[in-house]
Each structure stands twice: as C-alpha cells, then as structure tokens.
N, C-alpha and C positions, 0 to 999 in steps of 0.2 A: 602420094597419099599414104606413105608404109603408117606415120602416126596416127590416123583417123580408122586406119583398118579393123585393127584389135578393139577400138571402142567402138566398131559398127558392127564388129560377129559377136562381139559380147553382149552389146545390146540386142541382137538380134537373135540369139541363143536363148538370152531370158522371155522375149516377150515368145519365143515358140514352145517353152516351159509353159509358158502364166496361160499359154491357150492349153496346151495337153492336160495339163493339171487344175484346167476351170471348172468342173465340178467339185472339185476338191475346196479351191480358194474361196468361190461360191459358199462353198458350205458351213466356211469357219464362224460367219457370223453368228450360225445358232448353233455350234459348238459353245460361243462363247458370251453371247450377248446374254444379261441379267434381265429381269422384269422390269425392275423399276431403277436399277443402278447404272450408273456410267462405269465401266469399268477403262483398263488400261491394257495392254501389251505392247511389247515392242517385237519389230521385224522379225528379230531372230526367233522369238520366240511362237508366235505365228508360223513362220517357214519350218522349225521344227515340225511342228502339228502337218502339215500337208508331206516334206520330203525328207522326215527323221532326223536323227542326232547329227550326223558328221556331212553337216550342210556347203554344199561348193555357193561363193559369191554370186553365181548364175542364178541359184535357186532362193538366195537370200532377195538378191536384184527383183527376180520375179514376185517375190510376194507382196514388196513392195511399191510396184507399180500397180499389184492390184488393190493392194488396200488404198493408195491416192487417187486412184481412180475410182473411189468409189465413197466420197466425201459424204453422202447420203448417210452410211456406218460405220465410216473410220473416220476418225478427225484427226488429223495430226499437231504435234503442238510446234506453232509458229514462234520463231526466237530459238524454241530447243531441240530441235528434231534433227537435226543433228548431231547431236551430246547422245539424245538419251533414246533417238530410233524408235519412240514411244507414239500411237494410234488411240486415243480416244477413244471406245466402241461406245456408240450409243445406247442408251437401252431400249427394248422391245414396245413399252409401252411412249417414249420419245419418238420413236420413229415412226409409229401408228400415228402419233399425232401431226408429225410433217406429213404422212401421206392425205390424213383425210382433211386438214386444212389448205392444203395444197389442187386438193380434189374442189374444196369449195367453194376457190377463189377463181378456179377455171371456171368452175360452171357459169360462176358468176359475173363475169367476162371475158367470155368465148373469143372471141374477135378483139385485140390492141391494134392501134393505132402504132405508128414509126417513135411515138413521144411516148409510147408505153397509156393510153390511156383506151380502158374499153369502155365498154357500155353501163348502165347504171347496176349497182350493185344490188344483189339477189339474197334470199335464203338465210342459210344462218350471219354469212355476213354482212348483210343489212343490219337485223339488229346489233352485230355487235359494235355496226360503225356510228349505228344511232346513237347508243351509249356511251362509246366515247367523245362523241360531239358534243356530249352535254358534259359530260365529266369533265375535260378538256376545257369546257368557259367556265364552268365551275369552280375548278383548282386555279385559272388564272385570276379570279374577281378573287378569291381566299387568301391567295398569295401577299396579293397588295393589301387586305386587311391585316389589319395589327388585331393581337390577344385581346380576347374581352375579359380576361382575367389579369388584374393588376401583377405588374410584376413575372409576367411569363412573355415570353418575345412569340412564342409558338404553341398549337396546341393540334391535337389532331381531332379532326372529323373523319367520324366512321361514318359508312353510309351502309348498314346491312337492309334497308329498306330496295337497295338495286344490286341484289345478293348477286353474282356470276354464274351464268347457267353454265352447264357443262362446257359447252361452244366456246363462250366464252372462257372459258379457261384454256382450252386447246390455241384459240389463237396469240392471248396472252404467254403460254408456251412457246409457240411458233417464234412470234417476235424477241422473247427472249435470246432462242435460240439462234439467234440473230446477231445477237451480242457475244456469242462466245470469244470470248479473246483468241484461241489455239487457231480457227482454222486455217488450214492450210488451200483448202481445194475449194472451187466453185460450188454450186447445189439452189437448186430448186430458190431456197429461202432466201437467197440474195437477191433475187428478181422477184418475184412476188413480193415482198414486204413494201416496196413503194407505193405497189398498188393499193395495199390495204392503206398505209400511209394516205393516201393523196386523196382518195376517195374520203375521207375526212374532212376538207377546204380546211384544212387548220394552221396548213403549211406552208403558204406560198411563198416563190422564190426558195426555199429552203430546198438543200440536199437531201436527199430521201436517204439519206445513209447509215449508219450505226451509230451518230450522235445523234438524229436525228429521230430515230427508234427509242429511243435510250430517252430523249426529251419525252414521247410521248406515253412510254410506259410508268413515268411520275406525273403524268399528267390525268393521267385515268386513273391513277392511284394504283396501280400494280409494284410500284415501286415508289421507297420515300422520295423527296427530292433530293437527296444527300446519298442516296444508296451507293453504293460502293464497290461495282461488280468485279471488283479486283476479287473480293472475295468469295466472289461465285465459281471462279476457277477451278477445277478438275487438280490440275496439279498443287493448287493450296491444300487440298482437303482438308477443310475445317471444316466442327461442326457445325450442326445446322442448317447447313445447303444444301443437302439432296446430294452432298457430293463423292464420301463413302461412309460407309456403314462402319469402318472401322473405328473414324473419327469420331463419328458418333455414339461409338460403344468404348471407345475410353473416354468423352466430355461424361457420360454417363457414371462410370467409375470412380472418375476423379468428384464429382460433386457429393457421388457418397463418402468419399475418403474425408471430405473436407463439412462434412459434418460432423467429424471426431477429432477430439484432441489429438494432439503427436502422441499422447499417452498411450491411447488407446491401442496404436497400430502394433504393439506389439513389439519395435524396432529395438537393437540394442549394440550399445558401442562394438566397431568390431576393431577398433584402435585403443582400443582404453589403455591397456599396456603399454604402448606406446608414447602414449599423448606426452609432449612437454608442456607442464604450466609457465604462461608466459608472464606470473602473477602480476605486479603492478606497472609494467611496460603500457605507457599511452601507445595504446593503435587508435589510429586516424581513418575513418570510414568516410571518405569526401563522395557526394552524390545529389541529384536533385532533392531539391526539398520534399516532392512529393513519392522519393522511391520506397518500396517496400522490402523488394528484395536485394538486400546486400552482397554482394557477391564478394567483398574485397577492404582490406583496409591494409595501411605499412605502418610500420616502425622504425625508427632511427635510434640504431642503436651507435654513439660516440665512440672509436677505440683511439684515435687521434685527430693528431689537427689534421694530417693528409689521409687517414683512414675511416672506413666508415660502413657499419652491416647495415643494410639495408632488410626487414624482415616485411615480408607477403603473405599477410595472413589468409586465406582463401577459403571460403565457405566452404564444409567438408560432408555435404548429403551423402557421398558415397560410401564414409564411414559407418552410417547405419545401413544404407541401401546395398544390397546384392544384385547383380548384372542381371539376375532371374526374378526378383522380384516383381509385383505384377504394376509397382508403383517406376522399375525402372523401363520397361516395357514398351510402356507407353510414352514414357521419355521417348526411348529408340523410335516410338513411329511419329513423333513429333518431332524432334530432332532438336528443335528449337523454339524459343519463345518467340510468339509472334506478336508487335508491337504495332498494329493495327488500329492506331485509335477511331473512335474511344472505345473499341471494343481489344482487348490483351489477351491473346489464346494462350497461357501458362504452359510450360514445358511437366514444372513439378507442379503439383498440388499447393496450395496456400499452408496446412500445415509445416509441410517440408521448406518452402522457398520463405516462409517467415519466422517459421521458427529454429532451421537451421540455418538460417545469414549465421553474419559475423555482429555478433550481439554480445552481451556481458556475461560470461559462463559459457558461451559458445564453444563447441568444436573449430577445430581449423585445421588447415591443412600450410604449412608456415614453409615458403621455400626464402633463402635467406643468402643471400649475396654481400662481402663485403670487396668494396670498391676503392682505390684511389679516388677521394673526391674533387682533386684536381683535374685530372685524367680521366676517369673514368675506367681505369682497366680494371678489369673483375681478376682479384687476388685470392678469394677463396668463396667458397657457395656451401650450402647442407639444404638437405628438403627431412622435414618431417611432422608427422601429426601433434598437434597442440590445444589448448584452450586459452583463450584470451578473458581476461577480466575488466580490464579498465579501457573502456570504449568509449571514443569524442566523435560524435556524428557533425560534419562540416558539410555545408553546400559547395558547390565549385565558388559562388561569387563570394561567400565568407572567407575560402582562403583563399583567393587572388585578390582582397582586401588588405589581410593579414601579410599577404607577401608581396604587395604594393606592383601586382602585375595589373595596370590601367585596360582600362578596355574601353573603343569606343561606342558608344551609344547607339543602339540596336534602332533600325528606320521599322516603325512600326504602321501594318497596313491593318486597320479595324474596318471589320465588315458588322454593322450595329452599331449598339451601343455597349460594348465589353471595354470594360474601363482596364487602363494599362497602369501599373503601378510597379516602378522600380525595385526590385527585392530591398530589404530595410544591410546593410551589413554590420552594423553594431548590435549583434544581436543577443541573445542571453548563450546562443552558443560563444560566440567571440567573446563577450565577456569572462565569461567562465576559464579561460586560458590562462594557464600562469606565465609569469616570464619563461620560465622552461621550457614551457610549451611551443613560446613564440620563437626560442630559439632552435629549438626542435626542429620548426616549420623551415626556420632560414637556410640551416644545415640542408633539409631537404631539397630544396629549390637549388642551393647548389650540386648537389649530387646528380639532380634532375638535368641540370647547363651542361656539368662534366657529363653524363651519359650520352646526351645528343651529340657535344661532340665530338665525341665517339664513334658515334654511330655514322655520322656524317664524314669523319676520314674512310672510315671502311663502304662509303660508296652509298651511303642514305642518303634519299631526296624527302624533303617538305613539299607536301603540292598546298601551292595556295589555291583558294577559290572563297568566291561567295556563297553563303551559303542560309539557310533559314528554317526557321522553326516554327508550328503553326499550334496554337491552343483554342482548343473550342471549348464552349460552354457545354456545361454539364445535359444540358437539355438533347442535344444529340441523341448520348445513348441511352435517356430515358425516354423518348419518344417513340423511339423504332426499335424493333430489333428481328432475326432470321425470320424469328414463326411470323412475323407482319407478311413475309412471302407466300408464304400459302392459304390467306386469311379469304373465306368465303366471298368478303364483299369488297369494294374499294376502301379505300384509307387516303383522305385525303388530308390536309395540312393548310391549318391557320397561320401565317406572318410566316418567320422564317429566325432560327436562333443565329444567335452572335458567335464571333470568330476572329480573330486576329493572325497573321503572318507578321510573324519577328526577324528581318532579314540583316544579317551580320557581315555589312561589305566591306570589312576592312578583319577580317579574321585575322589572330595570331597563333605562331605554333609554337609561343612562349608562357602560353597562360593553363590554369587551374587545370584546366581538363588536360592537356598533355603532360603535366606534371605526373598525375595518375598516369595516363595511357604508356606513359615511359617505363616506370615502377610497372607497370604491366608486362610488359614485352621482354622488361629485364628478367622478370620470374621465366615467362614462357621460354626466353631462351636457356636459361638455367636449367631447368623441365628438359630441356632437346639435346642441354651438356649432360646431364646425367644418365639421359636416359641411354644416351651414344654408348658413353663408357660405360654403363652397365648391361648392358647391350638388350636391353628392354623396349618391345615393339609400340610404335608409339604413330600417330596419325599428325606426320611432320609437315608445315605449310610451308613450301619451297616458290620460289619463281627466280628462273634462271632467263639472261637475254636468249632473245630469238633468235639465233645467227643463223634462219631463214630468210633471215631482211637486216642482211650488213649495212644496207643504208641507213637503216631507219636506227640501227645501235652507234652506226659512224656519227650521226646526225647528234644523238642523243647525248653521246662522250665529249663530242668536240664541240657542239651550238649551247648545250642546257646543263650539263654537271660542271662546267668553270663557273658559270654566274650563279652557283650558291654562297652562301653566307655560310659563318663558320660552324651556323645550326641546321646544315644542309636547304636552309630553305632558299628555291631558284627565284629570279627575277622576275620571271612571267607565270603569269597565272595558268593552271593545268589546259584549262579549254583554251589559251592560244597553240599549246602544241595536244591537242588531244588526240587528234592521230597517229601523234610518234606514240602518247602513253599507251594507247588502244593496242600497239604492234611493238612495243618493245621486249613485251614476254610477258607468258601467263602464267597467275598463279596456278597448284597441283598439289594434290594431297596425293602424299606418299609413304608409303611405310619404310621408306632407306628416311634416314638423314638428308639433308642436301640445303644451300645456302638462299637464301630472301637477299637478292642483292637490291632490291630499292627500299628495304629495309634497313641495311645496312647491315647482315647478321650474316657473314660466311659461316658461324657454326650451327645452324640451323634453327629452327623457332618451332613450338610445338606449343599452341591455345590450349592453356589449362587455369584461366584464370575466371571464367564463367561459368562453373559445374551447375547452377540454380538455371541457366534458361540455354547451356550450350550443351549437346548430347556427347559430344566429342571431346570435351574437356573430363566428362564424367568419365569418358574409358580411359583416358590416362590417366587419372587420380586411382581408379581399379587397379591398374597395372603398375601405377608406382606403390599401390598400400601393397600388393600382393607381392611384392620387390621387398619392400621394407621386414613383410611379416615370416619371409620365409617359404610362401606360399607359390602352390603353382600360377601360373599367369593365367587370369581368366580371359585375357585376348593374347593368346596365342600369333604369330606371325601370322599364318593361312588364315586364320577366325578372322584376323584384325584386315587384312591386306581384301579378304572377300566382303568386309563392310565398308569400305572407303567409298567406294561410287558410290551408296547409296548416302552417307552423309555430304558427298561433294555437293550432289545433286539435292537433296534437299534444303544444304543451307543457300544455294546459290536460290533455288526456287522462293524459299521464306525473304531473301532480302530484297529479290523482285517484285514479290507482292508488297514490300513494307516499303519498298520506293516510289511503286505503282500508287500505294493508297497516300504516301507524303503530296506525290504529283497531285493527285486528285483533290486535296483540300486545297493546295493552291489554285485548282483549276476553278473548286467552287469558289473562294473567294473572290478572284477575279470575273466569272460569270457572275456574282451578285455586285459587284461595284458597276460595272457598265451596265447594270438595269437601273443604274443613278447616275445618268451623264454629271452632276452635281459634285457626289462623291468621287464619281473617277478623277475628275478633272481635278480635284482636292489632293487627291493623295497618292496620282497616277505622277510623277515626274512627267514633265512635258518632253524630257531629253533619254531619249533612249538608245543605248546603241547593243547592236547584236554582232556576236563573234560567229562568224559561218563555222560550221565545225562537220556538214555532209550540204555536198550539193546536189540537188537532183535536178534529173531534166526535165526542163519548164513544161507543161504546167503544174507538176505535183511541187507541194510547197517543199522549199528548204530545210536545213535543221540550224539551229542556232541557240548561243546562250546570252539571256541578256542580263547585264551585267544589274542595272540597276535593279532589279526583280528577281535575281537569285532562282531565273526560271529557265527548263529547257525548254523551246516551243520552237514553233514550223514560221514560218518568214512566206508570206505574200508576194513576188517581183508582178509587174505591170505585163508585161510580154519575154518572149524570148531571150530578147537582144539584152534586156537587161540581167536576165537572169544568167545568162553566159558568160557575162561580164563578171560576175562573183565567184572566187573558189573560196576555198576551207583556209578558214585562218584570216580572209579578210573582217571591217569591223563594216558594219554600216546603221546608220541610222533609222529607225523603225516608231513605229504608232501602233498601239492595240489595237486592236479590230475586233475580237470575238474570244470567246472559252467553250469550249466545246466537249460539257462534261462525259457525255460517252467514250470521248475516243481521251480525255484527260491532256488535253492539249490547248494551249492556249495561242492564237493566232495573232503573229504580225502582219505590217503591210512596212515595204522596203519604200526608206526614202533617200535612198543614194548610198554613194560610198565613202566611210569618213578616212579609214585607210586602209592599204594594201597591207598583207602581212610582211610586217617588218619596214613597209615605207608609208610615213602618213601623208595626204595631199592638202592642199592648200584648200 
C-alpha cells in the first residue's frame, strides 16, 4: 500500500485542519455573502481568508471540502471547477428563502412515504399549489389556441388579477433554484422540489426532475415558454438577471453612451499621423446580410502572375479608444460579444461597433501579406494603420455565386408557418461589380486554394461535420424579455411564434465563408510574425499534441492525417473519431509564441481580426499601435501574462453559453414538432442513425450525434445487455422520443446497430 499512503495522510491531515479550523471556515460565509447578490470566489482565495498568504495544498484541500460540503452556500460550478476552483456564494436573502420554503414543505408533510409521497398539503403551500393548478390548465388550453390578432402567431396574457403573494414568490425562487446549471453538491432542494411538483396531479408518469421543474415554471407563467436559462447563469453575467451588479452597471453606461452621437464622446484619432489612405483600392467586406458590425474586409492587391498582397483591412476602435477609458473597461469585463439570440449582449457600444466597422472613410488597422499565389508561401507582410474609401459589402452566398463555389441545399425543419425563402444572388450588389472586380474575386479564391494548401503540408486538418443554423421570428424578443422575471403577476402566452432550423449536411471547407476565415488566420498569423520579431507581448493561441497520450497522437498521425485531401480535409467526420479530437491536445493562451499544429501554423497565430466583439484582439491592436507609434507598451509582459486567465476563462464561458442557447432552440424546435405527431412525421426523417461518442452505464442514457439532425442528444437502450453491446464510435439506428427543454437535450430510443466503428454489419 506505499501508493495509497501519502494520499491517506494527506487526506487525512486536511480533514483534521477543516475540523481545527471550523469556526473559522464556518464563518466565511458572512464574511462574504452579499444581501441580494450571488457572488464568486475560488478555493484559494477562501483558504487565504481562514490560513493566510503562503497557503500549504493541505490548507487549500481543506477549505475545499468545506465549501462542498456545504452545497446549501457554496455552489460549485459543474463543467469548470476544475479550471477555475470557483464557489458560487449564495446570497443572504437566497438562502432565507431555501430555509423558509423548505421549512414549509416539512410542515406540510411531516410523514413520506418510501415513494416520497406525504400527506395532503398545508399552509402557505396549499395556496401556492392551488394556483398553479389553475395556471397550469390555463397556459395548456392558451397554448393550443392561436392569436386573435390577425397576423401575430403569439401574444401574451398577463394575469395581474392573481398577483404573487410573498410565498408565492419564495417558492417560485426555490424551484428556480433548482435549475441552476453549476451545482455540484446535493441540498435540501433536490428532494423537495418533487414534492411540491407532484402534489399538483399535473405530472404523472413524468420525472420530477429539472426538466420537469423547468416545464412547470412556464407553466404558471414564472417563466416564458422559450426562456432560456442559459442565460441565468452566474458565470454569464449578463444584464438583467440578478446575476452581477457589475453587469448591470455597465448595460446601464453603455445605453447612455448610445444615446449620443460618436461626436459627442469626445474620442479623437490617436493614429492620424500614421494612417495610410488606401484611396480607390476595392475592399470587400463579405458577411450576413443582416450584420451590422463589420469587423473585416481584404484587398487583392496584383504584383504578378505568381505574386500577390493580400490587404486585411480591420476595424480599428482602439485607434480612438485608450485601455482606460471607461468605454474600454467595460469591453475588458465583457470580454466578448455574446450572440444569444435574439437577444446580442454588445461588447462595444452601437456607436463604436457601427460606426467604427470597416465602412467608406473608415479607419482601419491594414496588415498586409504578399504571397506566392501558387504556393502560398508568405514572401513578404507590413501591418499598419489606414483608411479605406471604396467599400463593396458582399454576403457569403453573393460571392460563392460570383466564384461559382455550389453549395448543396440546406434541409430545412419549420416549426409554424415561417416561410423559407432562398437568398435572391443576382443582386444589385453582384450587379454592381465590374469585370475587375470579378476578376479580383477569382485572383482571390486562388490565393484562398494556395493558402490552405499550405497550411495543410504543415500539418492542418479540416474537420468535417454537420452542422445548423436556427432563425426565429422576430416575435421572440418582442414578447419577453429579463424584467418578465420579476413581474408581480403570472405572464402567460397565447399560440406559440415560428422558427425554422436550417441544417447543412453535406458542409464544405471550400466555400465563401472559409475564403474569409482563411484571409483571417493569414493576418492573425502575420500579427504573431511581427509581433515575435519585434518582440511585442502579445495573447498567442497555441495547441501543441498531447504527448501524455502517445496513443491517441500514434492513432491520430498514422489512422486520420494520411486520409486528408490536399485541403487538409480528412475522410471521416470529426464525431466518428471525437475522442482522439477531445485528447489529442488543448488549445492555451500564452504570452510566449508557440505553434497551432491542427491549424497548420508552426509560427504561431495571435486573434486580432475582431477588435468590435473580441477583448483580446483589442489588446493586441494597443500593443501593436503603441509598437508603431513609438510609444511605451500599454500591456506590458507581467500586465499582459496576469490577464490571460481571465480572457481564457471568459471566452471559453461566453461560447458555452452561446452553444448552450444554439442547443436550446434546437431543443425547442423539436419539443414543438412532436406536440404534432403530424408535423414530426413530415419533416422528422424516418431514418436516423446516431454516432456513440460516450457510453454510459445503463440506465443513464448515452451520448450521441445524429447525423441527419445536426444534433447532440442522449440515446434511450432497452436494458443492459444492450447497452453493453455499444461503445464510442459505433453507428446505430434511433427514433425520437422526447425534447426535454430544461435540461436542452433532446432524446433517443436505440433501434439496433447499423455498424461497428470502422466495420459495417449486414
């Protein structure tokens, strides 16, 4: 036993700390807990507070087995408590209310049953369960009715005639609290909440579980039926949820700002000197139709048949904005724009992010590459500040028109009646093009072929997959919105708005949108050449293999990088080997240089091509203008190197939520087609097969991707035996069953195995 020793006195060392030191740990919570806020800390920072600065692992250990033990005022966050060691604290007036709802649901059945059921319900929670009994048949007979207003699919009923008494709000709290996405630990509120649940007769046969909570809080109108509690999250903090104060004191800021012209703010070129006019150069700014903020347009600039600059014109806020201003600030606690539809939490202000894009008289920030346009080899590069004049705004499908990159026709799932209409591509933009222009475009497309494969000798992969895109009607986010959360009375909702999922099963990594993404990546890495050689600290996006797991790299070099194409793209789809991708090494922001090898970029790659919604792009634009002008470096190495984790960690959090809330309108999609056996059966394909990608032990469902839905969701098996029978990486045949919008997961049931990874059966 010599290995098990050291991990038995060391565990056994912490927990005789966390007792010696229990008044202490005891007492952090009102050290730290807020009135009405959630706040945050992590372990170390905790462990500080009780055993001072130069903390031994024993003392760290012990703090945090008291704060997980005590799930009641620490909530840990589940997914990242690991990375970021960070505790939830509840607030004071949150956890008044788990005590005295929790108080009120004993009283009111003293005595359960082995099936969890007491005696008949008492006191405050009688009424409250009266009220949602009625609310509850209410909202369901609303549902199935259509608008009595011509032309509206949905409308809401308020009901301030059955206003919330106090109670009622406490236990609406409670059950919220139910839903938090983080926890980590048991409490009180998992086991009670059935009770209140059940005592309703509303749910039989039904899970009493956090989808099922989640059902009945839009049910009683506490919540829209579309609610989206991604964005109730602690870690998002956005405004309007109760969730910080901070967030909410720069939502607050920025809508004064954005009451005033760009005039007014005061701001004034700090490049002017510098700027090159790029006077009648066509820049090309390709993006949805419906974008506002520009971030990006290039130029092809011709010096021969096999040569060619490539110019990056790039939106340039930081040229007016200072690291201290109060408008960058708020950048830095934003970090990023969050694309949440249909609600867009803005990184800059609309002043700044619309009127400093890349528009006609704009500023820019212009890094400039000229290439072999055979090859691709980068022959010579310059970065610096400019203005553009002559600007052609292009969609993606205008110029993979224009450059005859075909695309096949997107399977579209309508939920209503949201008419689907092909984008037009003869348009008065495409019109507008001269021949020069067109050959402009062709020039470019080749540069775009010669980059990738480039990139593809030096060890770049294309991951294929399926993938989709979801458009709702505008009716959404005029219907609802945060303050509906805290509204006196219920809110409940007539018919239900339209929605569409656009699923693209046959993707290519030769069309419009990589064209750009490529001219992206070429600037960023140009950004990461200069910044090298001018030895300018810079926030570099690296991921080097794992050679923790030489299997999983032998696997990778010798099974998956020969079967590329000469555009790195491999043969099989990423989710047949998603556990080699999961484990063959992770990306790292760093302040050294260092190589992106599934990128294809041994000289390193540094994002500076989104300053309008990226925070991270904005401090290398500071540090290259302050490089260019002479100027000390406003991110210094140590300034720069102690901000890293905090942007690691918040863009990874922003694209969880933003993947969280994609999942979730697929989910509601799908929960409203199978309330139309009709409709599902129409435009559910009868043929489904799911790729296992985690297998769990029976009976918690599966994990799987299924190909024809462009969705990930959990897999149904029958028993055991069959579920043993399936590992990761087989395919098998599947049937919807359920959407289960709480947990944003939509459910299969397994109908066999169609093949073995790598062997198909008969």
């Amino acid at each position: 036993m010599p290995l098990v020793r050291p991990v038995r006195d060391f565990l056994l060392e912490a927990r005789t700390l966390q007792s010696t030191y229990y008044k202490q740990l005891e007492g952090l919570y009102d050290r730290l807990a807020h009135e009405t806020e959630t706040r945050t800390i992590t372990t170390g920072e905790a462990a500080a507070m009780v055993f001072g600065p130069n903390l031994l692992k024993t003392e760290i250990y012990a703090t945090h087995l008291a704060l997980m033990g005590d799930g009641l005022r620490y909530v840990g966050d589940r997914g990242f408590h690991r990375i970021t060691q960070k505790f939830q604290i509840r607030s004071k007036k949150e956890l008044e209310m788990v005590d005295s709802v929790t108080e009120w649901v004993r009283k009111s059945s003293v005595v359960f049953d082995t099936r969890g059921v007491g005696s008949k319900v008492q006191g405050e929670m009688k009424e409250f369960v009266q009220k949602a009994r009625h609310l509850i048949d209410l909202s369901r007979s609303l549902r199935k009715a259509k608008s009595e207003t011509p032309g509206v699919t949905a409308e809401r009923v308020e009901l301030p005639e059955m206003k919330w008494t106090k109670a009622d709000r406490m236990f609406i709290d409670f059950l919220k609290a139910r839903m938090k996405a983080y926890g980590l630990q048991q409490t009180p509120i998992e086991g009670l909440v059935p009770y209140i649940l059940r005592q309703t007769n509303r749910y039989p046969g039904k899970h009493l579980d956090g989808s099922t909570t989640y059902d009945f809080l839009t049910e009683i109108g506490a919540y829209s039926p579309w609610e989206n509690v991604s964005l109730h999250q602690v870690g998002q903090a956005l405004p309007g949820y109760n969730t910080s104060q901070q967030a909410d004191a720069d939502e607050a800021y920025l809508l004064k700002v954005e009451e005033k012209p760009l005039e007014s703010l005061g701001l004034q070129d700090n490049l002017a000197s510098i700027r090159h006019d790029w006077g009648a150069a066509k820049v090309f700014c390709v993006d949805d139709a419906t974008a506002q903020e520009i971030d990006d347009g290039f130029s092809i600039e011709w010096v021969s048949k096999t040569e060619t600059w490539i110019h990056v014109h790039i939106a340039n806020p930081t040229g007016y904005l200072t690291p201290d201003h109060a408008i960058s600030k708020v950048a830095e606690n934003r970090m990023v724009t969050k694309y949440m539809h249909p609600l867009v939490f803005r990184m800059l202000p609309k002043p700044i992010s619309e009127n400093l894009g890349v528009s006609p008289g704009a500023p820019v920030f212009t890094i400039s590459t000229k290439i072999n346009n055979e090859t691709g080899e980068i022959l010579d590069y310059k970065v610096q500040p400019g203005k553009v004049n002559n600007v052609q705004r292009l969609t993606y499908d205008e110029l993979g028109h224009i450059l005859g990159m075909k695309r096949v026709a997107k399977k579209v799932i309508t939920v209503g009646d949201m008419p689907y209409t092909k984008p037009p591509l003869e348009t008065a933009n495409v019109a507008s093009l001269s021949k020069e222009d067109i050959s402009t475009l062709a020039l470019a497309k080749q540069c775009f072929l010669a980059l990738m494969k480039r990139r593809a000798k030096a060890g770049m992969i294309s991951l294929r997959n399926v993938v989709y895109e979801y458009k709702l009607s505008p009716e959404f986010g005029a219907l609802s919105s945060s303050a509906d959360l805290q509204s006196p009375f219920p809110i409940l909702y007539r018919g239900f708005p339209d929605m569409q999922l656009l699923i693209d099963q046959q993707p290519d990594v030769r069309g419009p949108g990589d064209l750009i993404a490529e001219f992206m990546i070429l600037a960023n890495t140009i950004v990461s050449k200069y910044a090298t050689e001018n030895n300018i600290p810079m926030p570099y996006r690296t991921l080097e293999y794992n050679r923790d797991r030489p299997e999983i790299v032998k696997y990778f070099a010798e099974e998956i990088m020969p079967t590329r194409d000469e555009f790195g793209l491999a043969e099989k789809s990423v989710i047949d080997d998603l556990n080699v991708y999961l484990l063959i090494g992770f990306s790292r922001l760093l302040i050294e240089p260092g190589p992106h090898r599934l990128l294809g970029l041994p000289e390193g790659y540094v994002k500076a091509t989104s300053p309008l919604r990226r925070y991270a792009d904005m401090v290398a634009h500071w540090n290259l203008q302050a490089h260019l002008l002479g100027q000390p470096l406003p991110f210094p190495k140590e300034k720069l190197a102690a901000l890293l984790p905090a942007i690691d960690m918040r863009e990874r959090m922003a694209n969880f939520g933003m993947n969280e809330t994609s999942r979730f309108w697929s989910t509601i999609a799908y929960h409203r087609l199978l309330a139309s056996p009709t409709e599902a059966k129409r435009q559910i394909p009868k043929k489904l097969t799911m790729t296992i990608t985690e297998r769990k032990l029976w009976p918690t469902p599966s994990v799987g991707f299924v190909q024809e839905l462009a969705v990930m969701a959990k897999v149904q098996f029958s028993g055991i035996k069959e579920a043993s029978a399936v590992e990761s990486g087989d395919k098998i045949a599947v049937t919807i069953e359920e959407a289960r919008l709480g947990e944003r997961v939509v459910i299969f049931k397994s109908q066999g195995i169609i093949a073995r990874r790598g062997l198909k059966l008969k």
